[in-house]
N, C-alpha and C positions, 0 to 999 in steps of 0.2 A: 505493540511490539511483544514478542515471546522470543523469552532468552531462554530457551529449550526448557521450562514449567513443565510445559504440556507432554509432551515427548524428547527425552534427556539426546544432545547434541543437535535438535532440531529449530533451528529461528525462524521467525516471521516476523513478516510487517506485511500490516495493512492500511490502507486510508479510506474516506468512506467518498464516495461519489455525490453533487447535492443537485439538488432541482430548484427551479428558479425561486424559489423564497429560503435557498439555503439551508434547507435539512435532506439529510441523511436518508436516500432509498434504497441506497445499491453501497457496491464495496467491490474495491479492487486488491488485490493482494499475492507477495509472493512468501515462499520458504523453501529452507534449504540446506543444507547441514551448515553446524559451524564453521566447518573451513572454509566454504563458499559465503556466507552470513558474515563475517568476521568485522570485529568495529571498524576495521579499515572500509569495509564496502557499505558498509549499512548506510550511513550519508548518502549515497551516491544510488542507491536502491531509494530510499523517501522520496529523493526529490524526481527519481525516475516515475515512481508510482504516482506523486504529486500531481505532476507534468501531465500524465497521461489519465488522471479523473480529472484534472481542467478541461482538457480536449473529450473526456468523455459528457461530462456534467454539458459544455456549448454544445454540443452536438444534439443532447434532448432538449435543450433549453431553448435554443433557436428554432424547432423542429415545431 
């Protein structure tokens, strides 16, 4: 996560994508100013990002 460190009103989140023994090759991630980032939505972006490197990580893992 970046609570605008990097570039001031700017947030991120990322999570890292795994392959079938469970480490880290790839990374998915989004950012976006703080009104849009805001702790109200930040939960709801994780589990969004979450979600969608499970379904990415089966997709090569099965393949």
């Amino acid at each position: 996560m970046n609570h605008g460190e990097a570039y001031e009103n700017t947030y991120g989140i990322g999570v890292a994508i795994l392959d079938k023994d469970k480490r880290s090759f790839a990374g998915i991630s989004l950012s976006g100013s703080r009104n849009i980032m805001n702790p109200k939505n930040t939960i709801d972006y994780v589990k969004l990002l979450q979600s969608a490197s499970i379904k990415i990580s089966k997709l090569i893992v099965d393949n």
